[in-house]
C-alpha positions as CSV (number, residue, x, y, z in Angstrom):
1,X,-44.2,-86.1,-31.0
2,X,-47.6,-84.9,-32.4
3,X,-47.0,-81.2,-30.2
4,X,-43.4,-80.9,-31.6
5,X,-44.5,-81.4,-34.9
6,X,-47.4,-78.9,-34.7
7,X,-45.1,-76.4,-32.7
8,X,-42.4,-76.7,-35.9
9,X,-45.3,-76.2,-38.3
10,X,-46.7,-72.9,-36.8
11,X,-43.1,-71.9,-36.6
12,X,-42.4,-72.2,-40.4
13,X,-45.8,-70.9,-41.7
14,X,-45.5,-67.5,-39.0
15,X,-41.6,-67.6,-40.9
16,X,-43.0,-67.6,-44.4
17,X,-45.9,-65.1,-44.0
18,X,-44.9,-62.6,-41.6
19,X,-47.9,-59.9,-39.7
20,X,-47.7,-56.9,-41.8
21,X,-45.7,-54.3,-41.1
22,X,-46.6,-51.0,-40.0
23,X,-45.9,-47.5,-42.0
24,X,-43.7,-45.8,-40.3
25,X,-44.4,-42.6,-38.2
26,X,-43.6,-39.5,-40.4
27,X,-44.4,-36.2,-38.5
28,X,-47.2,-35.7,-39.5
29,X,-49.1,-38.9,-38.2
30,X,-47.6,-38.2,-34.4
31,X,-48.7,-34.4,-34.4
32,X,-52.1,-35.8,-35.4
33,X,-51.8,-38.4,-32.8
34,X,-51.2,-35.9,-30.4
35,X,-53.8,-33.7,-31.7
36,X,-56.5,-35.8,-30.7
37,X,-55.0,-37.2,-28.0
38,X,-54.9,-33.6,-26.4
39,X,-57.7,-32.0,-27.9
40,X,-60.6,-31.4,-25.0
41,X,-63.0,-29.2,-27.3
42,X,-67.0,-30.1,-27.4
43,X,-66.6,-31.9,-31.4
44,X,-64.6,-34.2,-33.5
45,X,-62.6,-34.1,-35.5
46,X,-60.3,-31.8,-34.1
47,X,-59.1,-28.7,-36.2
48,X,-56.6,-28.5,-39.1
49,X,-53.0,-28.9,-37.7
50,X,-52.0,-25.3,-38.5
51,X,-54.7,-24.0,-36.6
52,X,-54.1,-26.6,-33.5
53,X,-50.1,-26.2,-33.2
54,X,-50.4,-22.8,-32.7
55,X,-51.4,-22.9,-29.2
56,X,-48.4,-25.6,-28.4
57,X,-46.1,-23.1,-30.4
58,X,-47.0,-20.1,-28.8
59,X,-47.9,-19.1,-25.0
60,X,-50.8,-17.2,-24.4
61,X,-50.5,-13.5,-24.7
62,X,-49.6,-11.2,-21.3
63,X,-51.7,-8.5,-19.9
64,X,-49.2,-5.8,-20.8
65,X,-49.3,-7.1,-24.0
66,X,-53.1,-7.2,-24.6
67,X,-53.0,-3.6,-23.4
68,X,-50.9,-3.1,-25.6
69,X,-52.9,-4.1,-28.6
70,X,-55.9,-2.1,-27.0
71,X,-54.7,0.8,-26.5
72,X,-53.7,2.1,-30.4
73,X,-57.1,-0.4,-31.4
74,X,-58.8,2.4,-29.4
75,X,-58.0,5.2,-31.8
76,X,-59.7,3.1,-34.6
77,X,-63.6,2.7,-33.2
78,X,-63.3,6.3,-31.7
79,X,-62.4,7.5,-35.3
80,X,-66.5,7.7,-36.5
81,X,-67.0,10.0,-33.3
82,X,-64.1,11.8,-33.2
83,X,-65.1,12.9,-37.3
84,X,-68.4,14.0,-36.7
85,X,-67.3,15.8,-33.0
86,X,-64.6,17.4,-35.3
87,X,-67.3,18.5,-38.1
88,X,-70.0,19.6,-35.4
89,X,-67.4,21.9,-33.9
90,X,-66.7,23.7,-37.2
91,X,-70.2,23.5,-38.4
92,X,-72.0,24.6,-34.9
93,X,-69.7,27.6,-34.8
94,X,-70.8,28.6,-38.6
95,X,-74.8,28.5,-38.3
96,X,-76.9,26.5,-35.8
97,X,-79.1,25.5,-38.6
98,X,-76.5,23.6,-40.4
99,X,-75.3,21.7,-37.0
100,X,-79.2,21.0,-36.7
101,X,-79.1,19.3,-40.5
102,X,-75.7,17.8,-39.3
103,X,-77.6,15.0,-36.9
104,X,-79.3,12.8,-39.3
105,X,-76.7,13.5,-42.0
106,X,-74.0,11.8,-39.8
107,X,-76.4,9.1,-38.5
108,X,-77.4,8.5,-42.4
109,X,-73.7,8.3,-43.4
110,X,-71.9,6.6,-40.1
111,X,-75.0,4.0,-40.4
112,X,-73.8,2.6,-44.0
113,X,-70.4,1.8,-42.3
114,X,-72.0,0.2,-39.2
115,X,-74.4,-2.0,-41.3
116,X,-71.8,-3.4,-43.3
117,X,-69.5,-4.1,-40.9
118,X,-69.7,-7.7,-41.1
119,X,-66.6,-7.1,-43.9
120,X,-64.5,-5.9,-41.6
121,X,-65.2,-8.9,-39.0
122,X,-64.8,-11.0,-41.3
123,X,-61.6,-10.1,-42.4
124,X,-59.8,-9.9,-38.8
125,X,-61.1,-13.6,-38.2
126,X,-59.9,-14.8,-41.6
127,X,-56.7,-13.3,-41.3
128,X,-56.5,-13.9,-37.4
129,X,-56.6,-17.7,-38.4
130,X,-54.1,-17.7,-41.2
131,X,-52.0,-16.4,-39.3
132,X,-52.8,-17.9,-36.0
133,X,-49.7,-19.8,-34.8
134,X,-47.8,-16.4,-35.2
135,X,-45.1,-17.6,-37.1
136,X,-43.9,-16.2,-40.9
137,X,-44.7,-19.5,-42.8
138,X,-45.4,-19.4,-46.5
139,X,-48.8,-20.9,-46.5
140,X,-50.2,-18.7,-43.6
141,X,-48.9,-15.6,-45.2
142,X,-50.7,-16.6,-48.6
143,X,-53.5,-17.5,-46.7
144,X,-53.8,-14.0,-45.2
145,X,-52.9,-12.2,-48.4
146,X,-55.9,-14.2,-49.7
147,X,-58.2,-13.1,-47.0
148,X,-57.0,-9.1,-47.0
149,X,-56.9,-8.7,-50.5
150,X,-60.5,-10.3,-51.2
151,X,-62.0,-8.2,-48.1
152,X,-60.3,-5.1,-49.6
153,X,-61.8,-5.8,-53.3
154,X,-65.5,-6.8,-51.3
155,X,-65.3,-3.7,-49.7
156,X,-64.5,-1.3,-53.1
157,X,-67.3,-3.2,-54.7
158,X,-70.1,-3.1,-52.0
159,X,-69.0,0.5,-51.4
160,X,-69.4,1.4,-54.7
161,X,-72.6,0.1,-55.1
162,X,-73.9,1.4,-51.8
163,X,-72.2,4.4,-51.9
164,X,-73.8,5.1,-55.6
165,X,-77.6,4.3,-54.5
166,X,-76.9,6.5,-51.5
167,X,-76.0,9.2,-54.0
168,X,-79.0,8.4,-55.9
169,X,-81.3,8.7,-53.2
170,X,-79.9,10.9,-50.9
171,X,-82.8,13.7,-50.7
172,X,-85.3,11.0,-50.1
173,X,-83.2,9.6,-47.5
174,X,-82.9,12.4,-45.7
175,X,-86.6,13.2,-45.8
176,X,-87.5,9.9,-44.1
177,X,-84.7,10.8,-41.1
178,X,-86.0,14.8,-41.0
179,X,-89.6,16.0,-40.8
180,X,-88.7,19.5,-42.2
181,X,-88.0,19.7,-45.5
182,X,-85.2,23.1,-45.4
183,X,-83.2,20.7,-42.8
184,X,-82.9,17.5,-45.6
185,X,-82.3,20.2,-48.1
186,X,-79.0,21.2,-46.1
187,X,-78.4,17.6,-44.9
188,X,-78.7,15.9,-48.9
189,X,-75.2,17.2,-49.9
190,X,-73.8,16.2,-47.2
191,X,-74.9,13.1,-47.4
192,X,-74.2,12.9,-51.2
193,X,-70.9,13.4,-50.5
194,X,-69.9,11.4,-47.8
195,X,-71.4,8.4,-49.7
196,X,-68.8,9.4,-52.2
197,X,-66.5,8.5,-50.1
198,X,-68.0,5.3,-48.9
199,X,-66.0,2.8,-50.8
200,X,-62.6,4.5,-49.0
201,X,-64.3,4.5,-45.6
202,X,-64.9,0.2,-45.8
203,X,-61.7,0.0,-47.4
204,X,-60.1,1.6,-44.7
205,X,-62.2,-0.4,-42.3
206,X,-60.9,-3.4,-43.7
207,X,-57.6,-2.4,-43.8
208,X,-57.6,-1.9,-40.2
209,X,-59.0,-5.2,-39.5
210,X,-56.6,-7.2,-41.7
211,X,-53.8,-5.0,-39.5
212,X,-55.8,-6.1,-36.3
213,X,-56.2,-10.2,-37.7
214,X,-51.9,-9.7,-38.2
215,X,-52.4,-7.9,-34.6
216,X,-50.9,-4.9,-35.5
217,X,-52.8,-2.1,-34.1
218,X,-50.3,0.9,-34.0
219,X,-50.8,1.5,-37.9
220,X,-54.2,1.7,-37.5
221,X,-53.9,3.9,-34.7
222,X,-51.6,6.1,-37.0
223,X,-53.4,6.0,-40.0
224,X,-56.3,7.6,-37.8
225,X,-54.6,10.3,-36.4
226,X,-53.6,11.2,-39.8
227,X,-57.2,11.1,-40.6
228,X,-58.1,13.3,-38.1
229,X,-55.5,15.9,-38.6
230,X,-56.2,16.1,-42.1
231,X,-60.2,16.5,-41.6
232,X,-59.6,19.3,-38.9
233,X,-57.2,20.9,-41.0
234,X,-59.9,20.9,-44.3
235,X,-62.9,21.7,-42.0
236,X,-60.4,24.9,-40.4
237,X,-60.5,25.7,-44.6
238,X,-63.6,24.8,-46.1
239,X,-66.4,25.3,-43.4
240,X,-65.9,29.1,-43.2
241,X,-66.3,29.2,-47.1
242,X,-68.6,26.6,-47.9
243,X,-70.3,25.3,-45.2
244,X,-71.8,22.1,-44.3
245,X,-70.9,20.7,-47.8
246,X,-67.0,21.6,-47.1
247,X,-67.3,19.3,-44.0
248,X,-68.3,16.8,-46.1
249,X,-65.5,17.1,-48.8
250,X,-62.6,17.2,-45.5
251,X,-63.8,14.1,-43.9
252,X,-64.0,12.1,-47.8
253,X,-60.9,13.4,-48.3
254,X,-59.2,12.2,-45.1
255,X,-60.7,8.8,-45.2
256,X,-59.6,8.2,-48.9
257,X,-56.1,9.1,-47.6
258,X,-56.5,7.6,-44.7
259,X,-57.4,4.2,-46.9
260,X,-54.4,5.0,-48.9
261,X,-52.2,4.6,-46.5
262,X,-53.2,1.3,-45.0
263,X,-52.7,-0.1,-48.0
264,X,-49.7,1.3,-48.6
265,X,-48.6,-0.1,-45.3
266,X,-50.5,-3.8,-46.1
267,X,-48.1,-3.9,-49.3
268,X,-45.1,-2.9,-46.9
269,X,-45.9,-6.2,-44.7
270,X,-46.4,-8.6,-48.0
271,X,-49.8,-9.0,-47.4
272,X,-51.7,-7.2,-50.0
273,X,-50.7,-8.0,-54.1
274,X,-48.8,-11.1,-52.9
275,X,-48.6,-13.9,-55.7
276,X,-49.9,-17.0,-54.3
277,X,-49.9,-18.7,-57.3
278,X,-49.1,-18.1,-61.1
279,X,-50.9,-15.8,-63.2
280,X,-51.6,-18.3,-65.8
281,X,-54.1,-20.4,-63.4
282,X,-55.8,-17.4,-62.2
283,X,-58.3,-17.9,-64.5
284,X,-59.0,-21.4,-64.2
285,X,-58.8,-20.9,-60.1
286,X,-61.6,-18.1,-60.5
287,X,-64.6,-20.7,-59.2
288,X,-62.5,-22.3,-56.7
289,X,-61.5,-18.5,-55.7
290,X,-65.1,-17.5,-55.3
291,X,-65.8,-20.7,-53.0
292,X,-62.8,-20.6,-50.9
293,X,-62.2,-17.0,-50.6
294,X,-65.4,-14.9,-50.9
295,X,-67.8,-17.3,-49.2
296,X,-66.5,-16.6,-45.8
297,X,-67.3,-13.4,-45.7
298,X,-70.8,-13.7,-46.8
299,X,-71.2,-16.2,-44.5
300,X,-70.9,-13.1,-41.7
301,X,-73.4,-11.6,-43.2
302,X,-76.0,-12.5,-41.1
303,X,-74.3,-10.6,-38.3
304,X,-76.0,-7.1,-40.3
305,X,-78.9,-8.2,-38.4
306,X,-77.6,-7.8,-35.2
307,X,-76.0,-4.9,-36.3
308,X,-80.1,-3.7,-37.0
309,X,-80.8,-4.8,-33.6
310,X,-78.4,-2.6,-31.7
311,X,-79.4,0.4,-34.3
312,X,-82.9,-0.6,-32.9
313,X,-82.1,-0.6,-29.1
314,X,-80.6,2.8,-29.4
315,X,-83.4,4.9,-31.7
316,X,-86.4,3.3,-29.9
317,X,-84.6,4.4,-27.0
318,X,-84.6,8.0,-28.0
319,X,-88.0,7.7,-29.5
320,X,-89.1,7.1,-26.4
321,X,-86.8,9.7,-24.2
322,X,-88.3,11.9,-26.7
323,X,-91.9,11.3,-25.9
324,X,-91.4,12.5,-22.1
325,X,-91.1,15.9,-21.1
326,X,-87.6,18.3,-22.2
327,X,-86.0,17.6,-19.0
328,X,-85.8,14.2,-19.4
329,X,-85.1,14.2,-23.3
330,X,-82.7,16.6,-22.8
331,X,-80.7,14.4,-20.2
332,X,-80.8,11.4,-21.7
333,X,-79.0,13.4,-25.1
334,X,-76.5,14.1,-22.6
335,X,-76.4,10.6,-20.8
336,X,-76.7,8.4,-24.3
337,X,-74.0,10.6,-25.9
338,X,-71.7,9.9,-22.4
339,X,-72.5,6.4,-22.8
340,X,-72.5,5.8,-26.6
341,X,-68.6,7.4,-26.7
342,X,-68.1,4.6,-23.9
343,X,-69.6,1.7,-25.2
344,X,-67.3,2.6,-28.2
345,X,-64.2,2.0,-25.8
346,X,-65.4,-1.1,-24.6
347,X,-65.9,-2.8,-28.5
348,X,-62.3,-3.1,-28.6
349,X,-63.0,-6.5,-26.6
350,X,-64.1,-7.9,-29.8
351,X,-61.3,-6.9,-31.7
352,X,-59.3,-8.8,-28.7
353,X,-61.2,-12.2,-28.9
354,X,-61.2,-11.9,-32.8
355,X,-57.5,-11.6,-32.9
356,X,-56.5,-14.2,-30.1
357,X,-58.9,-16.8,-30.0
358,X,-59.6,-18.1,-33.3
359,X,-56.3,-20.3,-33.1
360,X,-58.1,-22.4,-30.5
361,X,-61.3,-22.3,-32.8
362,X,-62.0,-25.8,-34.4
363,X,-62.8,-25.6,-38.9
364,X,-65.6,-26.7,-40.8
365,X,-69.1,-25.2,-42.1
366,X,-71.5,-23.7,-39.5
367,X,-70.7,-23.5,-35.3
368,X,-67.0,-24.5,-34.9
369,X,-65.7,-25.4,-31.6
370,X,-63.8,-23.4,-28.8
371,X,-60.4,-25.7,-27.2
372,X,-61.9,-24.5,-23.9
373,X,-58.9,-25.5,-22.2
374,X,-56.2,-24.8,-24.3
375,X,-57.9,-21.2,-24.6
376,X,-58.7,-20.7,-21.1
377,X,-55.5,-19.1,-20.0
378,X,-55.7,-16.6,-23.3
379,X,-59.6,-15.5,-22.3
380,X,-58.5,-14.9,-19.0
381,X,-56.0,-12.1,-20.1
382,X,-58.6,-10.7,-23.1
383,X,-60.9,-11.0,-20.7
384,X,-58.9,-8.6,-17.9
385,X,-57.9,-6.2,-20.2
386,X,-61.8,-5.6,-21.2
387,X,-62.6,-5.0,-17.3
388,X,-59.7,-2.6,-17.3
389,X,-61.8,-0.3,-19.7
390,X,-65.1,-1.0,-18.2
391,X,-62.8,0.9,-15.3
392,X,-62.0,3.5,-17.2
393,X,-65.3,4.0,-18.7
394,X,-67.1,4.0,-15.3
395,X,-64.6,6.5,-13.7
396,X,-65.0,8.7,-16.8
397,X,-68.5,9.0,-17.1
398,X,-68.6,9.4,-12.9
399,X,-66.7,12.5,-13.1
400,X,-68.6,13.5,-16.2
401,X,-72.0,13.1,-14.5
402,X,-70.6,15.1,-11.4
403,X,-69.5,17.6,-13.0
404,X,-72.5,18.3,-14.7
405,X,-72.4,21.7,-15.7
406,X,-69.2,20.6,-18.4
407,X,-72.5,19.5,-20.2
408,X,-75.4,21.6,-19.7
409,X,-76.2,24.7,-17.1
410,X,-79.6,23.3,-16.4
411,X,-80.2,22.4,-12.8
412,X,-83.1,20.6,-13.6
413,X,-81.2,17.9,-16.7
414,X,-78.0,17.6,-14.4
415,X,-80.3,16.0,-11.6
416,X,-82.7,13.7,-14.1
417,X,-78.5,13.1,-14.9
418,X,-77.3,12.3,-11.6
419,X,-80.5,9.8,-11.3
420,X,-79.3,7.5,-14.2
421,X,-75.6,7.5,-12.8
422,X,-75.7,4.0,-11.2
423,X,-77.6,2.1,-14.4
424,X,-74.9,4.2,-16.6
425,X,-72.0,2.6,-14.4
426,X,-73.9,-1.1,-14.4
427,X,-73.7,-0.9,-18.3
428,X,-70.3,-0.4,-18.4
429,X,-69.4,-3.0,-16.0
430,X,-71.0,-5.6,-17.5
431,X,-70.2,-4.2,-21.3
432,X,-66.7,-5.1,-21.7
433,X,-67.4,-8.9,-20.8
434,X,-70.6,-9.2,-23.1
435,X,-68.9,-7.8,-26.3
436,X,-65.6,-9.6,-25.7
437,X,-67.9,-13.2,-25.9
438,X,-70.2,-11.5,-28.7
439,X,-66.0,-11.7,-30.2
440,X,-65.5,-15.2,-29.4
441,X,-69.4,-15.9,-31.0
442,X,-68.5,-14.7,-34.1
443,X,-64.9,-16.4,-33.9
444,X,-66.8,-19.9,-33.8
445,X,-69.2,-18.6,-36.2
446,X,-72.4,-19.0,-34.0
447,X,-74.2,-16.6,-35.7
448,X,-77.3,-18.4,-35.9
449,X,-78.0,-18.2,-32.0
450,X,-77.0,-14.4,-32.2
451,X,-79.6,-13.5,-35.0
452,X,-81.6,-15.3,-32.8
453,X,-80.8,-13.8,-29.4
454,X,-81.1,-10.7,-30.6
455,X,-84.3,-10.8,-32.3
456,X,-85.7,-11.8,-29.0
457,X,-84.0,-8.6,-27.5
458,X,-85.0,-6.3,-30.1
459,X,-88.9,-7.5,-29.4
460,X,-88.2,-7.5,-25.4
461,X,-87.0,-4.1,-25.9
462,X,-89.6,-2.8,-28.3
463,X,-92.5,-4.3,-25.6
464,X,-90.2,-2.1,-22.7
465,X,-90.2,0.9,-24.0
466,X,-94.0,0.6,-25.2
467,X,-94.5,-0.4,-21.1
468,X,-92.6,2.7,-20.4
469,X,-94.9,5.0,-22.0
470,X,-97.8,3.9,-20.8
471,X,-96.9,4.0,-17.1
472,X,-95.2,7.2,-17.5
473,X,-92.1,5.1,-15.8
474,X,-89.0,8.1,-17.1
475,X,-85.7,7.9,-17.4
476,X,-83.9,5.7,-15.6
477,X,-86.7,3.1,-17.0
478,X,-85.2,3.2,-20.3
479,X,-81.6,3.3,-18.8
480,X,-82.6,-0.3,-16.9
481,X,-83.6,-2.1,-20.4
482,X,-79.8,-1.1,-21.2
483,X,-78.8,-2.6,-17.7
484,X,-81.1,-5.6,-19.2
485,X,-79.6,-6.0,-22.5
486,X,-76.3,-5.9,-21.3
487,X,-76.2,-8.1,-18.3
488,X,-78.3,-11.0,-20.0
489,X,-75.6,-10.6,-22.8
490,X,-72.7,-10.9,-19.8
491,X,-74.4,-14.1,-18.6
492,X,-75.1,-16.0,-21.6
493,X,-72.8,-15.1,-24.3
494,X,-69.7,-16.3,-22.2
495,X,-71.2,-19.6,-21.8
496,X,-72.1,-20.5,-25.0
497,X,-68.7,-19.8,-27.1
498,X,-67.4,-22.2,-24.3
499,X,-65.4,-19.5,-22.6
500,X,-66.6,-20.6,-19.2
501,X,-67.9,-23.9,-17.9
502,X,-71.7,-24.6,-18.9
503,X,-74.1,-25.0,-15.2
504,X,-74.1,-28.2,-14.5
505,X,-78.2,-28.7,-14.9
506,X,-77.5,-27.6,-19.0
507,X,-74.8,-30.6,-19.0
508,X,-77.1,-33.3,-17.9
509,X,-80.1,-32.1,-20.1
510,X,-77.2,-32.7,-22.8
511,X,-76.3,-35.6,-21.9
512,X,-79.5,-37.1,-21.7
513,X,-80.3,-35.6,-25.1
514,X,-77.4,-38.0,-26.3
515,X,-78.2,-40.9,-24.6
C-alpha cells in the first residue's frame, strides 16, 4: 500500500512539473553541431560557419582547373621583368651608358613594389576568404568589396607617400646603389619618375590580387598585356628622342592605365564602390572601419621582412660572385638572371594557396589553423600544378644552359655555366613546393615563425658567402646556399601550415608538452 502510494505521488508531482523542454533545432545550431563534429583541425573552436561550409559546398578544385588559374596568373609576376627587358632593349640600343645607369634604376624602382608587397597579399587572402565558399551571397560580396576597396585606398596612400620621398631623395638614392657619380646622374630621373608612378603600380598590384582572391586571373593577365603593349609602343616613341627619361614616362604611363583598367573591371564585377551600408553611418562606422578593415593588412606587415631577407639572399649573392674573377661573375649574371626569370614562374604557387586554401583556414588573432583533412585533397592539386612549373622551369633553363652561346660567345662563362646546371635544376625542383607552403603560411597567418625562419637564413647565408671567400670555394658554392635555402624551405614549410602530417617524434614531444 505504502509503494502504490509513493508510485501515485512521483507520478503527479513529474505531471505537475514537467523536465524542461529543449529549444528546438534551427539551422543554424545543427550546421554548428556538425561543424565540430567534423572539424579535425589542430585548435578549437572551429572557424566561422561561412568559412567552414564552404568546403562541404564546394569540391576541391581539378588540375585542369588550377592550370587554368596559373597560367593567365603567370603574365602578372612576369610583368616587372618583362617592363624593364622591354626598357633595356630600347635603352641598350640608344647608348650603352644609359643601359649601364638602367641597372640600379630598375632595382631602386622594382624594389619599392617588392617591399611593399605585403598589400597585395593581404588583399588576395582577405578577399579569398570572403569569398571562400564560391557562392554570390550578399554578405561575402560586402565583405570583399570591403577588403578590395580598403587595399586599393592603402595602396594610393602608401604610394603616395613613398613614391613622394622617393622623389625627394632620388639623387641620393641612387648614389648609395652607384659608385660613379655621371651613372646616378642619368639613373635620378628615371627613378624620379617611375616613383611618380608608384601609387598606380601598387594599385594595380592590388587590383590584381583582389582579381586573384575572386580567382579571376584572365583580367589580370589582360590588363598586363595591355601594359606591355602600351610601354613598347611609348619606349618605340620616346627613347629615340629623349632617352632614358622617356622610358621612364612609357612604363608610368602604362601602369597608371594599366591600374585604370582593373578598376574599371573591379566596378564591372560589384566589388569596388559597393554600398555596404548607408552613407549616414559612415561616419560613425569610421573607428570600427579602421579596426575591422585596415588592421588586417597591417597585420601582414611583418611579411616586408622576409621580403628584406630574399632582397638579402640575392645582392650578397652577387656581392660575392662579384668578388671572384670575371669569368665567374660574368656567369653567374647569366645563371642568376636564367634563374631569377624562373623563380618568378614558380611564385604563382602562392597566389594558388592564397586563393584556395584559406576556406579551410580556421579565424581569430595570430596563427589560425589549417582543416588538414578537409584541405588535403585541394593541396594535393595546388600542389601538382606547382611541380608542373618546376618542370617547365628546369627544362627551360636546360636548354638555355646548352645552348650557351644564346647568352654570351665566351667559351670560358658558358662552361663556369654548364658547372652550376645541376644546383640551377635542384632550385627549381624544390622551388615550387617551398613557395606554395610559404602561401599557405601566410594564409594561417604564421608570420611570426617566418620572420623568424628567415632571419636565421639571412645570417646562415651571410656566414656562407663570407666562408666562400675565404676558401676561394667559386661558383657553384654560392649556387648550393640557393640549393640550401630552398630545400630547407621544401622540408619545413609544408609541415608547419599542416599541409602534410608532422614526424611522428614532433607529435610526442607535443604531446608530452600538454600532458
Amino acid at each position: 500500500m505504502k509503494a502504490t502510494l509513493l508510485l501515485a505521488l512521483q507520478g503527479i508531482t513529474a505531471f505537475q512539473t514537467p523536465p524542461p523542454r529543449r529549444p528546438p533545432l534551427t539551422l543554424n545550431a545543427v550546421d554548428a553541431f556538425r561543424q565540430r563534429r567534423a572539424w579535425s583541425g589542430p585548435a578549437y573552436p572551429p572557424p566561422r560557419p561561412v568559412f567552414e561550409r564552404g568546403p562541404t559546398r564546394q569540391p576541391p578544385p581539378t588540375f585542369k582547373e588550377c592550370i587554368a588559374f596559373t597560367a593567365p596568373a603567370l603574365a602578372i609576376y612576369v610583368a616587372g621583368p618583362l617592363m624593364s627587358l622591354i626598357d633595356a632593349g630600347f635603352v641598350g640600343r640608344r647608348s650603352s651608358f644609359e643601359l649601364a645607369a638602367l641597372g640600379p634604376a630598375g632595382t631602386i624602382s622594382d624594389s619599392m613594389t617588392t617591399l611593399l608587397v605585403f598589400l597585395s597579399v593581404a588583399t588576395t587572402d582577405l578577399v579569398a576568404r570572403a569569398r571562400c565558399g564560391g557562392d554570390d551571397d550578399e554578405c561575402d560580396l560586402d565583405a570583399a568589396s570591403r577588403a578590395a576597396t580598403t587595399g586599393l585606398l592603402l595602396a594610393g596612400l602608401v604610394g603616395v607617400l613613398v613614391g613622394g620621398s622617393l622623389v625627394i631623395g632620388a639623387m641620393p638614392v641612387c648614389l648609395s646603389y652607384s659608385k660613379s657619380a655621371d651613372l646616378a646622374k642619368a639613373a635620378a630621373p628615371y627613378v624620379a619618375v617611375r616613383a611618380l608612378a608608384l601609387p598606380a603600380a601598387l594599385i594595380a598590384s592590388v587590383a590584381q590580387a583582389a582579381c586573384l582572391g575572386l580567382r579571376d586571373a584572365t583580367t589580370p593577365g589582360l590588363s598586363v598585356a595591355i601594359a606591355a603593349v602600351l610601354n613598347l609602343m611609348g619606349d618605340f616613341v620616346l627613347v629615340p628622342r629623349q632617352g632614358l627619361l622617356g622610358a621612364a614616362i612609357a612604363t608610368a604611363a602604362s601602369q597608371y592605365a594599366a591600374a585604370l583598367l582593373l578598376i574599371l573591371s573591379l566596378k564591372r564585377k560589384g566589388v569596388v564602390g559597393r554600398a555596404c551600408f548607408a552613407i549616414k553611418d559612415r561616419l560613425k562606422r569610421i573607428p570600427t572601419s579602421i579596426k575591422r578593415d585596415i588592421r588586417p593588412f597591417f597585420a601582414l606587415g611583418p611579411f616586408v621582412f622576409c621580403s628584406m631577407m630574399k632582397l638579402l639572399l640575392h645582392n650578397s649573392s652577387a656581392m660575392t660572385a662579384a668578388a671572384l674573377d670575371a669569368t665567374q661573375t660574368a656567369a653567374h649574371t647569366v645563371v642568376f638572371s636564367v634563374a631569377m626569370f624562373c623563380f618568378v614562374v614558380g611564385d604563382v604557387g602562392t597566389s594558388l594557396a592564397l586563393a584556395y586554401l584559406p576556406r579551410f583556414v580556421g579565424d581569430g588573432e595570430g596563427r589560425r589553423p589549417l582543416d588538414t583533412k578537409a584541405a588535403q585533397p585541394t593541396v594535393r592539386q595546388v600542389l601538382r600544378a606547382g611541380w608542373c612549373l618546376s618542370a617547365v622551369c628546369v627544362l627551360a633553363s636546360t636548354l638555355v644552359v646548352l645552348r650557351g652561346s644564346l647568352l654570351t660567345s665566351d667559351r670560358a662563362v658558358q662552361r663556369a655555366i654548364a658547372r652550376c646546371l645541376p644546383l640551377t635544376v635542384l632550385n627549381f625542383c624544390f622551388h615550387a613546393t617551398a613557395v606554395t607552403s610559404e602561401g599557405a603560411l601566410l594564409a594561417t597567418r604564421d608570420l611570426r615563425f617566418l620572420c623568424s625562419w628567415y632571419a636565421g637564413l639571412g645570417v646562415a647565408v651571410l656566414a656562407a658567402h663570407r666562408f666562400i671567400l675565404a676558401r676561394g670555394l667559386g661558383l657553384p658554392a654560392i649556387w648550393l646556399t640557393y640549393f640550401g635555402v630552398q630545400f630547407s624551405r621544401a622540408v619545413v614549410f609544408p609541415v608547419r601550415a599542416g599541409m602534410v602530417a608532422r614526424p611522428a617524434w614532433t607529435r610526442r614531444r607535443s604531446a608530452l608538452a600538454f600532458a
